[in-house]
LUMVEX-401128 format. One record per residue (C-alpha): residue in one letter; x, y, z. Coordinates in Angstrom, 2 decimals, always signed. Layout:
BEGIN
code: A u: X v: Y w: Z
...
//
This chain:
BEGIN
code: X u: +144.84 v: +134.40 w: +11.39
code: X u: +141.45 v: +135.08 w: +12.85
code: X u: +139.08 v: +137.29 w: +11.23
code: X u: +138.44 v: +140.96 w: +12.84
code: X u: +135.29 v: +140.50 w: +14.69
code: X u: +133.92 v: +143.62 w: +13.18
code: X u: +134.20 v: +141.80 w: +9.76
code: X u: +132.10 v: +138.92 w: +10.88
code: X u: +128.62 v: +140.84 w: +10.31
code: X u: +129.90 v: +142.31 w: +7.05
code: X u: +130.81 v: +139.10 w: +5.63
code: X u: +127.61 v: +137.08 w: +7.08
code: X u: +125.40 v: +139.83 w: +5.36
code: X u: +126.74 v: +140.75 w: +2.53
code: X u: +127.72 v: +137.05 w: +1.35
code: X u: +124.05 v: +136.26 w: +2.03
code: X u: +122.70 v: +139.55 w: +0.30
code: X u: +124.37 v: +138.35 w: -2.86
code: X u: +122.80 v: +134.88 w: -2.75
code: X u: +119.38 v: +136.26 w: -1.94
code: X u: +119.61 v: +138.49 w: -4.79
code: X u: +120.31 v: +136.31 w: -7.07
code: X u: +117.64 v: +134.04 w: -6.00
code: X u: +115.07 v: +136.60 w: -6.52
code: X u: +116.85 v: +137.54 w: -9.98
code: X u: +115.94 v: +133.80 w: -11.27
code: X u: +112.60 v: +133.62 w: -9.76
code: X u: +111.63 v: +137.10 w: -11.15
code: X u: +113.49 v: +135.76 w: -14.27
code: X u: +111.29 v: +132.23 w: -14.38
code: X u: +114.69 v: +130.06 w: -13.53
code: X u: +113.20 v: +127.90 w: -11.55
code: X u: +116.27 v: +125.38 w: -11.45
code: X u: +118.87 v: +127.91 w: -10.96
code: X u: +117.01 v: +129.46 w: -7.97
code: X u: +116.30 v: +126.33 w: -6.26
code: X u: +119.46 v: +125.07 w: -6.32
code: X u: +121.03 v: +128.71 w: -4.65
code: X u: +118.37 v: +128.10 w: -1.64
code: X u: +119.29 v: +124.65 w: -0.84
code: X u: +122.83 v: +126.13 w: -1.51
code: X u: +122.51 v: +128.88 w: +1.13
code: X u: +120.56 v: +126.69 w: +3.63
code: X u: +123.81 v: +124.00 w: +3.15
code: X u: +125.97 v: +127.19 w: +3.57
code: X u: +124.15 v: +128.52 w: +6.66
code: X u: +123.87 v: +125.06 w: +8.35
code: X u: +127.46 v: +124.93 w: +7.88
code: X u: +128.48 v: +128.38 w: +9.51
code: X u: +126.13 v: +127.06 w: +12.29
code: X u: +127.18 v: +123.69 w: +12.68
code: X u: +129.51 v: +122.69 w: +15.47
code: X u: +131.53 v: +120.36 w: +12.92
code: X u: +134.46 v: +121.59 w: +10.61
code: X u: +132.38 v: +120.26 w: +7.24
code: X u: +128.79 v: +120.61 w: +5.64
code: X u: +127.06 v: +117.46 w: +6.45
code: X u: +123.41 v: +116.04 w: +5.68
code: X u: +122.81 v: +116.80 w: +9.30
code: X u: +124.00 v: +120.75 w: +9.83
code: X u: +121.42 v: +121.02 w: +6.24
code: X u: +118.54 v: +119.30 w: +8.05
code: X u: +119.56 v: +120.98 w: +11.45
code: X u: +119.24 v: +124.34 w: +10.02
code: X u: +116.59 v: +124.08 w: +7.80
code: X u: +113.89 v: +122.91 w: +11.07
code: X u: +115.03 v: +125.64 w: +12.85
code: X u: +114.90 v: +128.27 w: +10.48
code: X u: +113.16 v: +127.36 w: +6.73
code: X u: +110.49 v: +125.16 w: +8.11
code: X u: +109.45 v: +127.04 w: +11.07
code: X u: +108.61 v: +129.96 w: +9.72
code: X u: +106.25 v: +132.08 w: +7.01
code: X u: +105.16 v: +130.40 w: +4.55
code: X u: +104.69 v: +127.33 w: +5.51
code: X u: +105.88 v: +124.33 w: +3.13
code: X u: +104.75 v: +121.34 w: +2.47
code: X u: +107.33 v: +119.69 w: +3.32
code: X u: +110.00 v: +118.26 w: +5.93
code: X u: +114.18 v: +118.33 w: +6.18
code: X u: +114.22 v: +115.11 w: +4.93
code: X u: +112.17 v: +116.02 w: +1.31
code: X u: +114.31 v: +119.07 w: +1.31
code: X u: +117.27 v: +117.46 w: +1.87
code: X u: +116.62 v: +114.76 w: -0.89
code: X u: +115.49 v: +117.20 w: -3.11
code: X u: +119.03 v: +119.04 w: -2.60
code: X u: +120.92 v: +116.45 w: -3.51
code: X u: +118.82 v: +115.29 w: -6.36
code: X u: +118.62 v: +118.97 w: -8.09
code: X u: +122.48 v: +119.89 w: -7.60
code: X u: +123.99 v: +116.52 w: -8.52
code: X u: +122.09 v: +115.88 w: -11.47
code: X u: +119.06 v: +118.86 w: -11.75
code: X u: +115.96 v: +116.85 w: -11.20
code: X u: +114.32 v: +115.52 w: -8.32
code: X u: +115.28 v: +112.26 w: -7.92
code: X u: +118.46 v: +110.98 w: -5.67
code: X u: +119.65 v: +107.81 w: -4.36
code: X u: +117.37 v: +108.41 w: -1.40
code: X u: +114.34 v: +107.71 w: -3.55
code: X u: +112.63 v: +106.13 w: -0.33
code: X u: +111.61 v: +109.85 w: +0.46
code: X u: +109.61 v: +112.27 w: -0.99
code: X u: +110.28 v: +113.87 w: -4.14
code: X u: +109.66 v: +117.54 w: -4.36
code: X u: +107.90 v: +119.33 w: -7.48
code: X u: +107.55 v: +123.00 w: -7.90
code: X u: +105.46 v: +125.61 w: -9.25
code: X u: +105.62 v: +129.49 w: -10.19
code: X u: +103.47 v: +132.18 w: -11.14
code: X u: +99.74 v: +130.97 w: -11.22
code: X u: +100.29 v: +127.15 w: -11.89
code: X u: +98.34 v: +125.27 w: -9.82
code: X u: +99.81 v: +122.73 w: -7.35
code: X u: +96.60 v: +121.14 w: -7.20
code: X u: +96.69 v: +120.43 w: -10.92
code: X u: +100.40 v: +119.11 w: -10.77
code: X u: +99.44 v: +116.98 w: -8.22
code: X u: +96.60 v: +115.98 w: -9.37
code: X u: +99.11 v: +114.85 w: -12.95
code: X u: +101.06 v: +113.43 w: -10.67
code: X u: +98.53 v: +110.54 w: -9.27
code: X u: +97.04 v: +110.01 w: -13.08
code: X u: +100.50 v: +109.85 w: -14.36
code: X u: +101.56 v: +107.36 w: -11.44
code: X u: +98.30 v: +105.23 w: -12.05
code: X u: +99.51 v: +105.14 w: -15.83
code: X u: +102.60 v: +104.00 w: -15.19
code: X u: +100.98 v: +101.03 w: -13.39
code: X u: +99.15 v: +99.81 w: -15.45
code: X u: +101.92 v: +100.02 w: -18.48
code: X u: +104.01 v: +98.32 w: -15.59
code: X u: +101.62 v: +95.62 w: -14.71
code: X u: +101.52 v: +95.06 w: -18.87
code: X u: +105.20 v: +93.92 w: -18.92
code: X u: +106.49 v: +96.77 w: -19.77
code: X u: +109.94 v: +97.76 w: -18.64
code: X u: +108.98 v: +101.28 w: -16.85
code: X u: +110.41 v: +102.62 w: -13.27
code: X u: +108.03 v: +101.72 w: -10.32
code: X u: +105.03 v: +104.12 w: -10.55
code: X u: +105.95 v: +107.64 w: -9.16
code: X u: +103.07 v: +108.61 w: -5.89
code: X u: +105.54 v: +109.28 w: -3.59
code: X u: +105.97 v: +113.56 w: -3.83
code: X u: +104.84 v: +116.96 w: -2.87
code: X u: +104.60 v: +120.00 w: -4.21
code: X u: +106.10 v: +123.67 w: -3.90
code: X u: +105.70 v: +126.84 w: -4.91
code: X u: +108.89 v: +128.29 w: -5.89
code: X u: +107.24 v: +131.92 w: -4.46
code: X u: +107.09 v: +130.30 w: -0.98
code: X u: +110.21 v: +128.83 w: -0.84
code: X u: +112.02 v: +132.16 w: -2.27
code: X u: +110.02 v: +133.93 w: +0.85
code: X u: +110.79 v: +131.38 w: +3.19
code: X u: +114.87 v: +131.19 w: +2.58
code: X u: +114.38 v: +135.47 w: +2.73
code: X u: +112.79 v: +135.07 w: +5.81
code: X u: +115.07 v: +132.19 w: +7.45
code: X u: +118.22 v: +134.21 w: +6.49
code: X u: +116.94 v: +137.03 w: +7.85
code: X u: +116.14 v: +135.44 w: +11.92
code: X u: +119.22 v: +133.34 w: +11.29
code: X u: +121.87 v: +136.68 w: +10.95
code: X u: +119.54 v: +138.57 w: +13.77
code: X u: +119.85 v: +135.78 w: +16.10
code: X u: +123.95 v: +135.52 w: +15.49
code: X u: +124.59 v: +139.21 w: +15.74
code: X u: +123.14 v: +138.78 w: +19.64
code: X u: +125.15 v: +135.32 w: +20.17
code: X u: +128.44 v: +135.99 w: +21.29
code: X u: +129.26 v: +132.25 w: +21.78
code: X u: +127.56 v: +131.12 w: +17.88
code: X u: +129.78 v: +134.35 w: +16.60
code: X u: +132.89 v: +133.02 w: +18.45
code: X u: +131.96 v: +129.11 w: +17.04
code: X u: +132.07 v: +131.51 w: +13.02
code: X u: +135.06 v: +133.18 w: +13.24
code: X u: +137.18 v: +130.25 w: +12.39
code: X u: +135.09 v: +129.36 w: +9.13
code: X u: +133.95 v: +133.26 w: +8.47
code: X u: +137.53 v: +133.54 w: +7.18
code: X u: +137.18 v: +131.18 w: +4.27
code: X u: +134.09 v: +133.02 w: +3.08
code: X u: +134.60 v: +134.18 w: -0.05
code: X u: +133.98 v: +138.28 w: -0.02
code: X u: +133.98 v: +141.31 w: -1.62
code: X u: +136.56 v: +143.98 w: -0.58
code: X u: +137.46 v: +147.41 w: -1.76
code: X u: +141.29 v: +148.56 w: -1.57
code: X u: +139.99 v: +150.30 w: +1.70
code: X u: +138.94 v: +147.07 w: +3.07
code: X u: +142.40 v: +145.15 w: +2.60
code: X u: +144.11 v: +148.45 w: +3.82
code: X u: +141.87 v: +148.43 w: +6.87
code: X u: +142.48 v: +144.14 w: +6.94
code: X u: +146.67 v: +144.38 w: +6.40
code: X u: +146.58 v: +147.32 w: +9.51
code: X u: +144.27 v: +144.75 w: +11.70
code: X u: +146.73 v: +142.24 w: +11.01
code: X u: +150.08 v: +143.68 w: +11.59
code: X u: +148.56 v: +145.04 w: +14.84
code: X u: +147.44 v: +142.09 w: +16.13
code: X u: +151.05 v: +140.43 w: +15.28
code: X u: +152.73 v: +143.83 w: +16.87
code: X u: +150.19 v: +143.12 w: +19.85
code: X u: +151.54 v: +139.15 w: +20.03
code: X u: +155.59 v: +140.53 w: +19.73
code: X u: +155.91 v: +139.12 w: +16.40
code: X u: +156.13 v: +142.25 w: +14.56
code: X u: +155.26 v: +142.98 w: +10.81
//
């Protein structure tokens, strides 16, 4: 059964108010892992909801993310492709490498660490590993290939994506029409009154098709 078109905003904001929540709980709360991994969890979520196909792909992540997360305030230094890498790296295994290790890996920082400092680590620590390397030594190819975050920008930047992404649906008859199939396998929160108000939508639609209830 379809879901009652006036439940489509409700669900779209309030499942999204929960994730951004929490994402500013663990950034406030200096979990930088947790948080990271709900944004690239919401932006596979909302790319998803988008998406034209029935499943979350690479593409619907990478889709969404240029049109919303990397085209707005703050900028990032990065592109779809580090964000998507660093996605699957930091939910499959919680660090930043994945078996897409051709791209760039993505290293974040909070509070007042300084990205130039971690990058600058970064080039003396992938220099050191070349020279152990070129010594015989049985060490991973030396690490240059990254950028750097700040978890702060990111948090404002999925904030700010959610937000254009919702205000742009709520005016889109055809994208809310292309939701309702998956809206309905959202997981939400309901009071009694909502599954009272859900069982009468329901029986009246089936009263409306002659099927009764």
């Amino acid at each position: 059964m379809p879901t009652p078109p006036d439940d489509l905003r409700k669900i779209l904001r309030a499942g999204f108010a929960e994730f951004l929540t929490a994402i500013k709980n663990c950034a406030q709360q200096d979990l930088t892992t947790p948080a990271v991994i709900l944004i690239y969890s919401l932006v596979d979520i909302a790319g998803w909801l988008d998406g034209k196909g029935p499943r979350a792909t690479a593409k619907s992540f990478k889709d969404w993310a240029n049109r919303y997360l990397l085209s707005g305030n703050p900028p990032l230094e990065c592109n779809a492709d580090d964000l998507w890498n660093a996605r699957c790296g930091v939910v499959h295994t919680m660090s930043p490498y994945s078996d897409r290790d051709r791209l760039r890996r993505i290293y974040y920082t909070t509070g007042d660490t300084s990205p130039q400092l971690l990058r600058e680590m970064g080039e003396v620590w992938a220099s050191v590993q070349a020279a152990l390397h070129a010594r015989g030594l049985r060490l991973p190819p030396p690490e240059d290939n990254h950028t750097v975050v700040r978890l702060e920008d990111l948090t404002a930047a999925a904030q700010n994506a959610t937000n254009q992404f919702l205000s742009e649906v709520e005016t889109d008859p055809e994208r809310q029409h292309r939701m309702q199939a998956k809206a309905v396998r959202v997981f939400m929160k309901m009071e009694d009154q909502d599954l009272a108000e859900r069982i009468a939508w329901g029986r009246n639609a089936l009263r409306d098709h002659g099927t009764g209830a």
